[in-house]
N, CA, C and O atoms as a CHARMM CRD file, in Angstrom:
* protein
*
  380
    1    1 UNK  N    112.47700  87.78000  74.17400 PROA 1      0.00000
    2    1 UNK  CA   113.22700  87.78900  75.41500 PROA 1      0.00000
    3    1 UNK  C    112.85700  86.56300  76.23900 PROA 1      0.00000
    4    1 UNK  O    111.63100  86.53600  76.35700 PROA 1      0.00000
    5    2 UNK  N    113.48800  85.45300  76.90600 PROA 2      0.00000
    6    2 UNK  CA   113.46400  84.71400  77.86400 PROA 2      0.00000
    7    2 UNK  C    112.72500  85.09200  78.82400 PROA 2      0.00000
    8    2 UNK  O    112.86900  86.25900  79.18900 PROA 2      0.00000
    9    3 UNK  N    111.85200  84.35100  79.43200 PROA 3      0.00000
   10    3 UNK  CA   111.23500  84.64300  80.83600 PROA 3      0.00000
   11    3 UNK  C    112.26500  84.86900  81.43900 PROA 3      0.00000
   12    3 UNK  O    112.47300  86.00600  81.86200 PROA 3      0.00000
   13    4 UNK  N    113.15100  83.87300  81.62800 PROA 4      0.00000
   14    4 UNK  CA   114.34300  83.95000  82.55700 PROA 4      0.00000
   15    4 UNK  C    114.98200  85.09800  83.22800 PROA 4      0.00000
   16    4 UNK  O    115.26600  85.21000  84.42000 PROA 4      0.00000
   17    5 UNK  N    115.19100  86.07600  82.09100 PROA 5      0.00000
   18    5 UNK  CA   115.97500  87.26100  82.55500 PROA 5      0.00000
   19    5 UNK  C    114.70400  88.66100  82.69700 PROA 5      0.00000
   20    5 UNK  O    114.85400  89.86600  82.89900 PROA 5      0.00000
   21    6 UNK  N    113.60700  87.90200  82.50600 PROA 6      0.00000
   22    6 UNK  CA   112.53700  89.18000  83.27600 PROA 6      0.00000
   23    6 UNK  C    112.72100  89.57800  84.80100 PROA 6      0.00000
   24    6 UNK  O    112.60600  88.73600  85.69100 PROA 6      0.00000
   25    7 UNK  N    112.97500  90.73400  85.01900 PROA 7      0.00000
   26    7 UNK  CA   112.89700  91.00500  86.46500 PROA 7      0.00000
   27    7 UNK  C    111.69500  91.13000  86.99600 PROA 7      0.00000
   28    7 UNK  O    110.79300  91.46800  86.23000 PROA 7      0.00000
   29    8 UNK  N    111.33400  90.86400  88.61000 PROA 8      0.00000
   30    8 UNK  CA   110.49600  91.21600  89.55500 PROA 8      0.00000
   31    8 UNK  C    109.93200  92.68100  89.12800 PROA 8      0.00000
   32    8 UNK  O    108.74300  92.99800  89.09200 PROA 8      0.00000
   33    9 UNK  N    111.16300  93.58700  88.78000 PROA 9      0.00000
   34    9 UNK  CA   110.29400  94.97900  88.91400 PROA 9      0.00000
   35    9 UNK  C    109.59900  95.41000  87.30100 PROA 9      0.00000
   36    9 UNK  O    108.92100  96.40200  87.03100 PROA 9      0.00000
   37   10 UNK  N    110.09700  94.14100  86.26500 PROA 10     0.00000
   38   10 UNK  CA   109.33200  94.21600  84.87500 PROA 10     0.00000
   39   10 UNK  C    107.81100  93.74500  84.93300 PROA 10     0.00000
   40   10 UNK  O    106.82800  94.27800  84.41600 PROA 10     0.00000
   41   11 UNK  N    107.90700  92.48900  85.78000 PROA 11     0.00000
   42   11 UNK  CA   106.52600  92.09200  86.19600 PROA 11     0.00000
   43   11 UNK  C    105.74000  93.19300  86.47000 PROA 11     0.00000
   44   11 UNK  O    104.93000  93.55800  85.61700 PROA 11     0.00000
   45   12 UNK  N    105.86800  93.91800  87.75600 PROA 12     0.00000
   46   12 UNK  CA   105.09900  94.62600  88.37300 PROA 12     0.00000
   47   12 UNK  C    105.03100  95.87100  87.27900 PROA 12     0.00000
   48   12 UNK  O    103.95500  96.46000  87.37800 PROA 12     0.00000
   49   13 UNK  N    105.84600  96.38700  86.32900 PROA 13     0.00000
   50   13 UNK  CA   105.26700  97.59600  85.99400 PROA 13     0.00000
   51   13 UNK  C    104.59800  97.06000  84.43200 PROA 13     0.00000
   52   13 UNK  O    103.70100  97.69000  83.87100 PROA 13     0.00000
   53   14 UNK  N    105.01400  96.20200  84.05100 PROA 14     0.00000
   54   14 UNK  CA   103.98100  95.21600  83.18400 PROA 14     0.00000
   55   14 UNK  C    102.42800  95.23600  83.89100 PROA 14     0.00000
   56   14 UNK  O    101.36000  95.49200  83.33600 PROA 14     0.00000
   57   15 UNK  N    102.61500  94.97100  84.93200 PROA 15     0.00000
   58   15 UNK  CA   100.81900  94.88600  85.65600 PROA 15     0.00000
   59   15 UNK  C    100.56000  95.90800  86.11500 PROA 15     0.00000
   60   15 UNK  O     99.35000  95.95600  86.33700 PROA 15     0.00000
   61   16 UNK  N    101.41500  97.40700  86.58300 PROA 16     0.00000
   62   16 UNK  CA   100.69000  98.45200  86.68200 PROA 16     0.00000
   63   16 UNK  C     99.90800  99.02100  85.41800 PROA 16     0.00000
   64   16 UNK  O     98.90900  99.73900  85.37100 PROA 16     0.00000
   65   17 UNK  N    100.80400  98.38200  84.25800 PROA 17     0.00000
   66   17 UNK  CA   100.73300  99.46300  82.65900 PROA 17     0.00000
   67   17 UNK  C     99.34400  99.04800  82.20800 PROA 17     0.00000
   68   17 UNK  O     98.62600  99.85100  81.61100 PROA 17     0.00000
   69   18 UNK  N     98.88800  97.61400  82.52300 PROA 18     0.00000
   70   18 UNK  CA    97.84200  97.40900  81.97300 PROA 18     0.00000
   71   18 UNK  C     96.49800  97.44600  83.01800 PROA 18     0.00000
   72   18 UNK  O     95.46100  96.86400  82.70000 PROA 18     0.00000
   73   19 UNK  N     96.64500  98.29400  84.47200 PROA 19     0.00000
   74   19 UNK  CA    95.70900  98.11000  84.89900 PROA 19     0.00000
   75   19 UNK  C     95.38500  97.48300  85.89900 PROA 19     0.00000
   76   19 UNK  O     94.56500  97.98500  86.66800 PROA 19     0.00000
   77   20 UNK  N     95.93400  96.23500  86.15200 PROA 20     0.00000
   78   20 UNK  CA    95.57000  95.06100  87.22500 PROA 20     0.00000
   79   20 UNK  C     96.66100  94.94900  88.86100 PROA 20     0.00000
   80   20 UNK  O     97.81300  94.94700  89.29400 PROA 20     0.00000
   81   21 UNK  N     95.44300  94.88200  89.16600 PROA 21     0.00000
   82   21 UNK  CA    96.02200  94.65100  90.48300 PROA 21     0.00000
   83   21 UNK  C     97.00200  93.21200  90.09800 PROA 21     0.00000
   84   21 UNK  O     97.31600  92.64800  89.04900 PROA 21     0.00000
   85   22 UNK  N     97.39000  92.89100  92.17300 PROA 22     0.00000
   86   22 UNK  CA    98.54400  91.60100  92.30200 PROA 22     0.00000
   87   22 UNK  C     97.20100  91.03600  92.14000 PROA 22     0.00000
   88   22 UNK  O     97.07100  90.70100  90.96200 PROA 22     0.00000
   89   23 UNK  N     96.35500  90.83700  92.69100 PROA 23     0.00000
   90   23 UNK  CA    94.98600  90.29300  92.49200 PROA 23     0.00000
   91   23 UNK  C     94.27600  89.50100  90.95500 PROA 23     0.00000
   92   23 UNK  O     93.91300  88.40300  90.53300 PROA 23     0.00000
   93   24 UNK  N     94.38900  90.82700  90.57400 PROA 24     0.00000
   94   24 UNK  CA    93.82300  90.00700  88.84700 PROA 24     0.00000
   95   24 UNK  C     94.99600  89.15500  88.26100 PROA 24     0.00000
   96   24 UNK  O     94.69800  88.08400  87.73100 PROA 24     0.00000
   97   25 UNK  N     96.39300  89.57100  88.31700 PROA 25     0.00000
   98   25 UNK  CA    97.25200  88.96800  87.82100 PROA 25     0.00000
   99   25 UNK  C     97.45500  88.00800  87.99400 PROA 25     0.00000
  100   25 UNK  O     98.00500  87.22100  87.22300 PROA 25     0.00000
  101   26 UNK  N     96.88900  87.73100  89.53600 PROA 26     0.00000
  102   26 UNK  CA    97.32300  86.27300  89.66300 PROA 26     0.00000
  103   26 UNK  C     96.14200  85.03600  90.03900 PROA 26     0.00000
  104   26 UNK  O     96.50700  84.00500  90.60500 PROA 26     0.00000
  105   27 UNK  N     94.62300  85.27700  89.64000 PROA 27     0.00000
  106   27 UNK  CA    93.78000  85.43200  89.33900 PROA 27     0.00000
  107   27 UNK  C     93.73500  84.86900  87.58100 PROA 27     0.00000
  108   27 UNK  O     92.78800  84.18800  87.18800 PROA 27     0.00000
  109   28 UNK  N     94.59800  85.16800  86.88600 PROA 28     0.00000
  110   28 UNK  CA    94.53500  85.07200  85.47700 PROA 28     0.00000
  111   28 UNK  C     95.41400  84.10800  85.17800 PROA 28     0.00000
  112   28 UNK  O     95.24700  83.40900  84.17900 PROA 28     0.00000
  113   29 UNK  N     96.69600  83.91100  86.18800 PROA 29     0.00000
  114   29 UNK  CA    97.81900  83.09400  85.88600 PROA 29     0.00000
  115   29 UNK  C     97.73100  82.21600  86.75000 PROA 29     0.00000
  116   29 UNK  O     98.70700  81.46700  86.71400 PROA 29     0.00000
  117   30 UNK  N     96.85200  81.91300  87.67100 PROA 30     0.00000
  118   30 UNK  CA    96.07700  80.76600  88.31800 PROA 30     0.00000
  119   30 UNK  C     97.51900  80.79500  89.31600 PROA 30     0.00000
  120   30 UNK  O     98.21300  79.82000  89.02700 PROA 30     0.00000
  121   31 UNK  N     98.17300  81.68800  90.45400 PROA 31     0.00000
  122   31 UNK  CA    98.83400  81.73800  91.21200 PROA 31     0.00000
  123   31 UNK  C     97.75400  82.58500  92.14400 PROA 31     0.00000
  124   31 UNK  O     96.62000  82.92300  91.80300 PROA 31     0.00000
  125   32 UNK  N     98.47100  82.86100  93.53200 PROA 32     0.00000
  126   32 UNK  CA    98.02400  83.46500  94.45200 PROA 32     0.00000
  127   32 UNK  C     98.87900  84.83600  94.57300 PROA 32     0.00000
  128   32 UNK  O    100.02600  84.82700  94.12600 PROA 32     0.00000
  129   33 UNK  N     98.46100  85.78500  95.04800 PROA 33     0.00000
  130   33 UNK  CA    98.41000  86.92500  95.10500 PROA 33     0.00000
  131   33 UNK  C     99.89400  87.41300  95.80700 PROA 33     0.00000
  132   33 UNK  O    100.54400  88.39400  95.44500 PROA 33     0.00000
  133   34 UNK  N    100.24900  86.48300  96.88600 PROA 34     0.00000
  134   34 UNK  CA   101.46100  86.72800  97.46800 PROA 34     0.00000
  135   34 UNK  C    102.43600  86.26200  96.97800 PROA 34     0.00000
  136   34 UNK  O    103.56600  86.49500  97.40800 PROA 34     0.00000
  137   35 UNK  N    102.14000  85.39100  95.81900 PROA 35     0.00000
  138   35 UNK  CA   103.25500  84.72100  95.11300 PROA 35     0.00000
  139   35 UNK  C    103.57900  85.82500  93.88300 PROA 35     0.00000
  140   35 UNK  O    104.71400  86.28900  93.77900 PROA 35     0.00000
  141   36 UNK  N    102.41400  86.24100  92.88500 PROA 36     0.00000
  142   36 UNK  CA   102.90500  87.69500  92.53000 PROA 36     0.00000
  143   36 UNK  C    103.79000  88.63400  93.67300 PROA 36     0.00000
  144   36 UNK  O    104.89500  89.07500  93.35800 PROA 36     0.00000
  145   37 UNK  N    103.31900  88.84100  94.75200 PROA 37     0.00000
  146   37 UNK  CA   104.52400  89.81900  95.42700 PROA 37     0.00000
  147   37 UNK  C    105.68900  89.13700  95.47600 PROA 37     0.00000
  148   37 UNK  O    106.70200  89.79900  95.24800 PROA 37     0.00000
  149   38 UNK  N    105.80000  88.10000  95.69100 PROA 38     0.00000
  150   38 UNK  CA   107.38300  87.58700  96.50200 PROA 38     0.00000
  151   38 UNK  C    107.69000  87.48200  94.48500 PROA 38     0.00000
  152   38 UNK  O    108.91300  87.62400  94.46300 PROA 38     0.00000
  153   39 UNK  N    107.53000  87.42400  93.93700 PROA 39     0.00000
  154   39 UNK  CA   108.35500  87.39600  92.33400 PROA 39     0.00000
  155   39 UNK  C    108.35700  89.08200  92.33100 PROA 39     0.00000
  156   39 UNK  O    109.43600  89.63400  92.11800 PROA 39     0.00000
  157   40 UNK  N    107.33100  89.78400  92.53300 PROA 40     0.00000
  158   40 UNK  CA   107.61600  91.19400  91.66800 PROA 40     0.00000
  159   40 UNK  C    108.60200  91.77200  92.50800 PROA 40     0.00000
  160   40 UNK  O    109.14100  92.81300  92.13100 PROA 40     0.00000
  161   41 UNK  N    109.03900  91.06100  93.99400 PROA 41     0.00000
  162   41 UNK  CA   109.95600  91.84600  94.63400 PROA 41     0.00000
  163   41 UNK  C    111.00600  90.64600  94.99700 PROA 41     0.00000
  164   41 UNK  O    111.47400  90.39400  96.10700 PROA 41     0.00000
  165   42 UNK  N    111.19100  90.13000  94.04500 PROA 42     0.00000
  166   42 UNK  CA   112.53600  89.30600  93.83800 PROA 42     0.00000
  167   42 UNK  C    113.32100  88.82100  94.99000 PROA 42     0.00000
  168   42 UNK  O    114.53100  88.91700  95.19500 PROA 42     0.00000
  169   43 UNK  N    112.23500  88.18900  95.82100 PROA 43     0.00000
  170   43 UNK  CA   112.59600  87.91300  97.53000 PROA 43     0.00000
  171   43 UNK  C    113.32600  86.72200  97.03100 PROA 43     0.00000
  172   43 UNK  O    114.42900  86.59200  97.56100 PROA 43     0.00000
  173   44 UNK  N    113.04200  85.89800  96.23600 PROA 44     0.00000
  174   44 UNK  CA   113.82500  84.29800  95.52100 PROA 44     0.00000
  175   44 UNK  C    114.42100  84.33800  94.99900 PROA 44     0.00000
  176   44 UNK  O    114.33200  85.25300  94.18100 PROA 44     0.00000
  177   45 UNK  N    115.48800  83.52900  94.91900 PROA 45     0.00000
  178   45 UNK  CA   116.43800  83.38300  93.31900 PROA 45     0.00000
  179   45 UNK  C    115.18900  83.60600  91.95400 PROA 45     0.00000
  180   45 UNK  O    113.97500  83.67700  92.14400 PROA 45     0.00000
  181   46 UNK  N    115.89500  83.68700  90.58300 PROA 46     0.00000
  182   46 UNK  CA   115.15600  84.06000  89.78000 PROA 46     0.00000
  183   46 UNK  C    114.76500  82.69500  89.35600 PROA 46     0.00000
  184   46 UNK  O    113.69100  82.56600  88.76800 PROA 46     0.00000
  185   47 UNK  N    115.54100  81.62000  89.59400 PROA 47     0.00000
  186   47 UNK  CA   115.52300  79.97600  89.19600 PROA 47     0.00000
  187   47 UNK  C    114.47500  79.23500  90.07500 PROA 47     0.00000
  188   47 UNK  O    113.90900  78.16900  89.83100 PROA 47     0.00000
  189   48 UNK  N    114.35200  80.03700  91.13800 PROA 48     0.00000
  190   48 UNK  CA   113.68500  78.95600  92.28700 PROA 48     0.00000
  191   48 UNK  C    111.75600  78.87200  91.94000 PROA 48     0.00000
  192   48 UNK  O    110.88700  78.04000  92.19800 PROA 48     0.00000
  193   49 UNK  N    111.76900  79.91800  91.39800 PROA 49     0.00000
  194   49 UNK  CA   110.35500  80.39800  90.93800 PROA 49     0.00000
  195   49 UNK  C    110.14900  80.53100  89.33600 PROA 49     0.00000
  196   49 UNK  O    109.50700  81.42800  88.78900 PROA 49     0.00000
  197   50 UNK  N    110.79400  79.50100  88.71500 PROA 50     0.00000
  198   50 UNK  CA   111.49300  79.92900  86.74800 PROA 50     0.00000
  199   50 UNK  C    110.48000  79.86500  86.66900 PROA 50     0.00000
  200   50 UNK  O    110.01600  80.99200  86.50000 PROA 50     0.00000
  201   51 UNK  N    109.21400  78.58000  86.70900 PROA 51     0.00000
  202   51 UNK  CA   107.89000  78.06300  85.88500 PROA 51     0.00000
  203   51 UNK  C    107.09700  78.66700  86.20200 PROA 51     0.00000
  204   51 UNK  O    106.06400  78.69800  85.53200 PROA 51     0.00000
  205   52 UNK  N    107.26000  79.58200  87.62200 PROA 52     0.00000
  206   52 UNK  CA   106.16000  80.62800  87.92900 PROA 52     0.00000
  207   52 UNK  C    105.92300  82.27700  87.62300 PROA 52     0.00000
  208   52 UNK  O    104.96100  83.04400  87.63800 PROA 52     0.00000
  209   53 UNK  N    107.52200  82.37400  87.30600 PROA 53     0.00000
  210   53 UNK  CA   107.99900  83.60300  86.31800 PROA 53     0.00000
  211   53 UNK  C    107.40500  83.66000  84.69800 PROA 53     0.00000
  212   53 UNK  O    106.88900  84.57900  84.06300 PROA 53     0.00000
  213   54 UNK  N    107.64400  82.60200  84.43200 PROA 54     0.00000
  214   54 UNK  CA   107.55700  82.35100  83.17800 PROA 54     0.00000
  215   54 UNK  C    105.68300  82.25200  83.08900 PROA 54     0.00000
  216   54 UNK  O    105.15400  82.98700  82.25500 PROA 54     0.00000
  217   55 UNK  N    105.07300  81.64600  83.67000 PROA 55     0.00000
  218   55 UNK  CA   103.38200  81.73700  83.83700 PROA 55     0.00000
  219   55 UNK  C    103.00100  82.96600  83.80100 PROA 55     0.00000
  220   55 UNK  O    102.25000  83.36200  82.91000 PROA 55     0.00000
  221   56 UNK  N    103.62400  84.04000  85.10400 PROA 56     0.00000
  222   56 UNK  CA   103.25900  85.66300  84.79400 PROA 56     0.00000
  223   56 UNK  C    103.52000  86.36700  83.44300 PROA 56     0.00000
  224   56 UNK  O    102.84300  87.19800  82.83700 PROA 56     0.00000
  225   57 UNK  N    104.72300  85.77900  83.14700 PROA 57     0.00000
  226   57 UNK  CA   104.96600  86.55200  81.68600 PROA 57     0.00000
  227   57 UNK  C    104.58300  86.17600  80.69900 PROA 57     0.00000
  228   57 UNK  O    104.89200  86.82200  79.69800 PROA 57     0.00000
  229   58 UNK  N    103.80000  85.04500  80.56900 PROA 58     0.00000
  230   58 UNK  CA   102.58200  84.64900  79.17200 PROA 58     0.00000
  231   58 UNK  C    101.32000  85.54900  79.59500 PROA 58     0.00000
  232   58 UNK  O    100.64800  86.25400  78.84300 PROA 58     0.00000
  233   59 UNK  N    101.11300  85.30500  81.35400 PROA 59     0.00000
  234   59 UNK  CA   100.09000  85.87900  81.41000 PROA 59     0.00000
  235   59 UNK  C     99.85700  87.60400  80.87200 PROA 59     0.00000
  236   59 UNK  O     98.82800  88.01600  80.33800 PROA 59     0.00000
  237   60 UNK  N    101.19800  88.50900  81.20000 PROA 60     0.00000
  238   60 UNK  CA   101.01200  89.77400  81.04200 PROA 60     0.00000
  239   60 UNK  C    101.31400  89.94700  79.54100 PROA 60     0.00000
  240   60 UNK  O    101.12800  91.06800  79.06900 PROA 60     0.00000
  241   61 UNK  N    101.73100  89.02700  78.79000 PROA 61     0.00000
  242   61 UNK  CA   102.02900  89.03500  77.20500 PROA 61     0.00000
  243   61 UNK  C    100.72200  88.76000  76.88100 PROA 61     0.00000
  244   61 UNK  O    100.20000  89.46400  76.01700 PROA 61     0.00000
  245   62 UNK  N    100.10400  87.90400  77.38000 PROA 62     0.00000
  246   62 UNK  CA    98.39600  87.55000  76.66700 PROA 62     0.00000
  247   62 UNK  C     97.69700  89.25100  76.48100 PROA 62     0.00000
  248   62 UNK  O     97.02500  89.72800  75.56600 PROA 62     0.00000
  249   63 UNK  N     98.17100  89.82600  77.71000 PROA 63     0.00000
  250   63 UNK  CA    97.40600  91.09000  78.27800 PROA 63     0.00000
  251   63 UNK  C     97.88700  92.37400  76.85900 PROA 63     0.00000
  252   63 UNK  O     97.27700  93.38800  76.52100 PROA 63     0.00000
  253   64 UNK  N     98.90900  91.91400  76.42300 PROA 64     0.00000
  254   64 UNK  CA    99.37300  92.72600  75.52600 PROA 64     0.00000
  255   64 UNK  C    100.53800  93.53700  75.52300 PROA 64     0.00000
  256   64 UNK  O    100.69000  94.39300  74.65200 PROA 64     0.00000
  257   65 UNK  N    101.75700  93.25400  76.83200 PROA 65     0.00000
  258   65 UNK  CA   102.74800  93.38800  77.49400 PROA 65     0.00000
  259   65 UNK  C    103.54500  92.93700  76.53400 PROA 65     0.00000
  260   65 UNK  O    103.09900  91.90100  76.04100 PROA 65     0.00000
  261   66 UNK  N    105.04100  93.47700  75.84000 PROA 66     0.00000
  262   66 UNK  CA   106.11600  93.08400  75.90500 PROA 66     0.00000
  263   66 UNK  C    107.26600  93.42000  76.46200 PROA 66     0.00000
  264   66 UNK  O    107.57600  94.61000  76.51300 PROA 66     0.00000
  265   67 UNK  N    108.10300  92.42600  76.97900 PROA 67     0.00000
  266   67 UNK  CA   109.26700  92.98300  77.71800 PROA 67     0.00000
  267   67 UNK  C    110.45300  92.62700  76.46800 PROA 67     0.00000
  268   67 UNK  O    110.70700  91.80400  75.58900 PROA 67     0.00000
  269   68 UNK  N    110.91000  93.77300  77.04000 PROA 68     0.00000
  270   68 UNK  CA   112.51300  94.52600  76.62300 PROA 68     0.00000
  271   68 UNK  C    113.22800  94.03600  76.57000 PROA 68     0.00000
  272   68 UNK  O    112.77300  92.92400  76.84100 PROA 68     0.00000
  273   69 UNK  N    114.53800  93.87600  76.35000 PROA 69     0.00000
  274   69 UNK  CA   115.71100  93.70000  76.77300 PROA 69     0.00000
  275   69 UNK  C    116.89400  94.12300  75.67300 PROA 69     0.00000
  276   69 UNK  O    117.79700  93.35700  75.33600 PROA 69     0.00000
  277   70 UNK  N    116.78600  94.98000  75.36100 PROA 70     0.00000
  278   70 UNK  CA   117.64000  96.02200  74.39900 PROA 70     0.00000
  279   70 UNK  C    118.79300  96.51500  75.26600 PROA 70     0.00000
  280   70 UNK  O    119.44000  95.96700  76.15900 PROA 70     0.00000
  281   71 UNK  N    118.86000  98.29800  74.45300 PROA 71     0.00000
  282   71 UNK  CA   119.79600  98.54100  75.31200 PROA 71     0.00000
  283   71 UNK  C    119.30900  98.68900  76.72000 PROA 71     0.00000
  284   71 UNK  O    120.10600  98.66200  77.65800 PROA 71     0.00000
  285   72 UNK  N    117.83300  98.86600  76.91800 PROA 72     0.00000
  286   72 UNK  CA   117.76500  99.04300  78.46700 PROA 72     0.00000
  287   72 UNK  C    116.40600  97.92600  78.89900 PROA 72     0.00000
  288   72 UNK  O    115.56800  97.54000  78.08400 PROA 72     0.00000
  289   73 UNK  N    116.43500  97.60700  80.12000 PROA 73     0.00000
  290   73 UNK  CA   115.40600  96.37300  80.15900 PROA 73     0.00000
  291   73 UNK  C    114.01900  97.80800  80.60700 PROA 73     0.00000
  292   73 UNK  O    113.99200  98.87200  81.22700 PROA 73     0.00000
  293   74 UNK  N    113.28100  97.13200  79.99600 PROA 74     0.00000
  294   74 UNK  CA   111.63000  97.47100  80.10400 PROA 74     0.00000
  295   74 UNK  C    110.61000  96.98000  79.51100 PROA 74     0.00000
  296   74 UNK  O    110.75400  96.28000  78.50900 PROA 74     0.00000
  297   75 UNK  N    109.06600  97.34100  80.17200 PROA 75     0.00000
  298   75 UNK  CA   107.98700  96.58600  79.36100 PROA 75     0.00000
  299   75 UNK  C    107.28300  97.85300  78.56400 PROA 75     0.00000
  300   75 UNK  O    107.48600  99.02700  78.87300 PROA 75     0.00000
  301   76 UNK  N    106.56400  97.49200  77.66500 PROA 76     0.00000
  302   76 UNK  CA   106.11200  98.13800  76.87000 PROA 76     0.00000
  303   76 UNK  C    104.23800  97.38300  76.40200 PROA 76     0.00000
  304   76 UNK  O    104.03900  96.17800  76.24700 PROA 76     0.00000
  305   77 UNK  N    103.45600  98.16300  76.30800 PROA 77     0.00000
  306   77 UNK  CA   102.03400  97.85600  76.17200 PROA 77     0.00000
  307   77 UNK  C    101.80800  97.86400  74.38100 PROA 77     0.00000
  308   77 UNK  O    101.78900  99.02500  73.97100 PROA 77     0.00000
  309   78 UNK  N    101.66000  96.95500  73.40800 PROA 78     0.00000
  310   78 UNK  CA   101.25900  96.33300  72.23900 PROA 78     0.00000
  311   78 UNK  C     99.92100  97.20000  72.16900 PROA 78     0.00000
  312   78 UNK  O     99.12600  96.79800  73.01800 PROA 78     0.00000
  313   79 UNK  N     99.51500  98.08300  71.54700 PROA 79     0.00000
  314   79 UNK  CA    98.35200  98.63100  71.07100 PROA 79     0.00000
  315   79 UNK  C     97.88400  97.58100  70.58100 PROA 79     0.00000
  316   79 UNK  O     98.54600  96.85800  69.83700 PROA 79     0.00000
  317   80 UNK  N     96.11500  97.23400  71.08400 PROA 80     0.00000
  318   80 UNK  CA    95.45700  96.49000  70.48700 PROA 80     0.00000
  319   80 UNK  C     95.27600  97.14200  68.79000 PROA 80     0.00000
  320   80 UNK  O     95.53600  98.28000  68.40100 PROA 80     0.00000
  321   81 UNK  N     94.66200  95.79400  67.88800 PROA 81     0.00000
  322   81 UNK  CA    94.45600  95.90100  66.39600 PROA 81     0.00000
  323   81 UNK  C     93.11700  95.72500  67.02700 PROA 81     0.00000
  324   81 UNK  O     92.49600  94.96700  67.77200 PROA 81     0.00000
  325   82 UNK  N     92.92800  97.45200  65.94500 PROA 82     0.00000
  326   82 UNK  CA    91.28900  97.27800  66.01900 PROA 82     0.00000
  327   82 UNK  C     90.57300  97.44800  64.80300 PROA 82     0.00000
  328   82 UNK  O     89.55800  98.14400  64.78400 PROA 82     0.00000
  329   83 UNK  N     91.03600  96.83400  63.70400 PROA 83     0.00000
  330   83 UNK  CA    91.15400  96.82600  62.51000 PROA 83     0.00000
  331   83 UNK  C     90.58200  98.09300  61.76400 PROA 83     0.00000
  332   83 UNK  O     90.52200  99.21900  62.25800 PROA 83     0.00000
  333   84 UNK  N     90.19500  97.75700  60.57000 PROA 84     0.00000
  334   84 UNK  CA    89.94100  98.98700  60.07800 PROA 84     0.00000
  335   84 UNK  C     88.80100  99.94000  60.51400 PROA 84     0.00000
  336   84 UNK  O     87.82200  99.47300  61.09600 PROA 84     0.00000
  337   85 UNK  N     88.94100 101.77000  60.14800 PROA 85     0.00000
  338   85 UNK  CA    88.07100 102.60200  60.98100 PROA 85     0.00000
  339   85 UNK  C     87.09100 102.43400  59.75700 PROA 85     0.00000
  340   85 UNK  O     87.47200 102.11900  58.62900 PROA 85     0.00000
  341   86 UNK  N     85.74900 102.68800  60.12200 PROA 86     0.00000
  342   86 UNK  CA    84.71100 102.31900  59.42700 PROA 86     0.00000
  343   86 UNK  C     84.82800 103.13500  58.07700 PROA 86     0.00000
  344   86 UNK  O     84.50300 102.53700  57.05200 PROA 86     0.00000
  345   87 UNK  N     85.39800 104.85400  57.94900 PROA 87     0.00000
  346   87 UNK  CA    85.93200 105.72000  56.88200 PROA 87     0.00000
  347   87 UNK  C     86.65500 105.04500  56.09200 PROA 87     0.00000
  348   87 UNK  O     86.55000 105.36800  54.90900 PROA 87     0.00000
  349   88 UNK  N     87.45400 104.10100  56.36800 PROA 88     0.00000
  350   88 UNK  CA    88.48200 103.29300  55.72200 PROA 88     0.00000
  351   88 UNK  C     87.58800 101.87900  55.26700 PROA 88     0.00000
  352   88 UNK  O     87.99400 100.82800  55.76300 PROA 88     0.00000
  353   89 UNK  N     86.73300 101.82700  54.60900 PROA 89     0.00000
  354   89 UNK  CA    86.40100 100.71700  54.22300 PROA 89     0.00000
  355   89 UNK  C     85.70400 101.18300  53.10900 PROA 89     0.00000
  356   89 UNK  O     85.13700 102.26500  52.96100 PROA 89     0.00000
  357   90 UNK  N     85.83200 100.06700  52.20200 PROA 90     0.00000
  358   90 UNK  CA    85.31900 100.03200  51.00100 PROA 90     0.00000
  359   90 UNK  C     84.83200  98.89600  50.08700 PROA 90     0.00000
  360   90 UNK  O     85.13500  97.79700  50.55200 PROA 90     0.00000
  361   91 UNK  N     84.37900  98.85700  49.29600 PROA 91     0.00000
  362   91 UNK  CA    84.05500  97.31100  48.52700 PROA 91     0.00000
  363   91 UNK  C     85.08100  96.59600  48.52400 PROA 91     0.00000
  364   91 UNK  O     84.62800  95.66900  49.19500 PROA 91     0.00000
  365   92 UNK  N     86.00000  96.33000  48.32000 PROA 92     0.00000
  366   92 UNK  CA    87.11900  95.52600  48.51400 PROA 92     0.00000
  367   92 UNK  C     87.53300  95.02100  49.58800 PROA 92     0.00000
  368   92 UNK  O     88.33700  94.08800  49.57500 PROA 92     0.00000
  369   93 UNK  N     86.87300  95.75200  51.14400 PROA 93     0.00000
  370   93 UNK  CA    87.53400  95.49800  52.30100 PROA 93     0.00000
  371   93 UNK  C     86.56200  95.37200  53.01200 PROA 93     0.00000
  372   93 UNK  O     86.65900  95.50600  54.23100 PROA 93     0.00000
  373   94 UNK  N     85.68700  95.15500  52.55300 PROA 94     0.00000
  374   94 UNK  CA    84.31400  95.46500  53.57200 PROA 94     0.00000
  375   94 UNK  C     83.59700  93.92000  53.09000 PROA 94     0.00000
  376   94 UNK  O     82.85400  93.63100  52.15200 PROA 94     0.00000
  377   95 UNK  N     84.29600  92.97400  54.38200 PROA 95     0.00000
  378   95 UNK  CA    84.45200  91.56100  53.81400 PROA 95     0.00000
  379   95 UNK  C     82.98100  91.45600  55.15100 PROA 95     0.00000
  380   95 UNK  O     82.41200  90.38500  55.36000 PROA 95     0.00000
């Protein structure tokens, strides 16, 4: 999906899902805290703020966030790989 067509309110429930305040988020994406608000509440055109849209949404994709855009727009949280459970290993895999 394009940063482009991420909404303000995908941001914000992207950063509720994983936890973080406007604070850490923007903290991580090297913006300020009110600049997360004025994007998660879409006070700007979506163009006027593209490179700063697009910064949050690597940042909340790093986090393990993907956004939607199917039949309905939403974000969704990527289960970390936590590779194999220790029962599941064997001479062959037990590198």
């Amino acid at each position: 999906m394009s940063h482009s067509a991420v909404t303000g309110r995908q941001i914000k429930a992207a950063r509720v899902l994983l936890g973080w305040t406007r604070a850490d988020l923007a903290d991580r994406a090297g913006v300020t805290a009110e600049t997360v608000k004025v994007v998660e509440k879409d006070e700007v055109t979506l163009e006027a703020l593209a490179s700063t849209r697009s910064r949050l949404c690597r940042t909340l994709e790093a986090g393990g966030v993907t956004f939607l855009n199917g039949g309905s727009t939403g974000v969704q949280v990527q289960p970390k790989d936590e590779g194999l459970r220790p029962e599941d290993l064997n001479a062959s895999n037990d590198g």
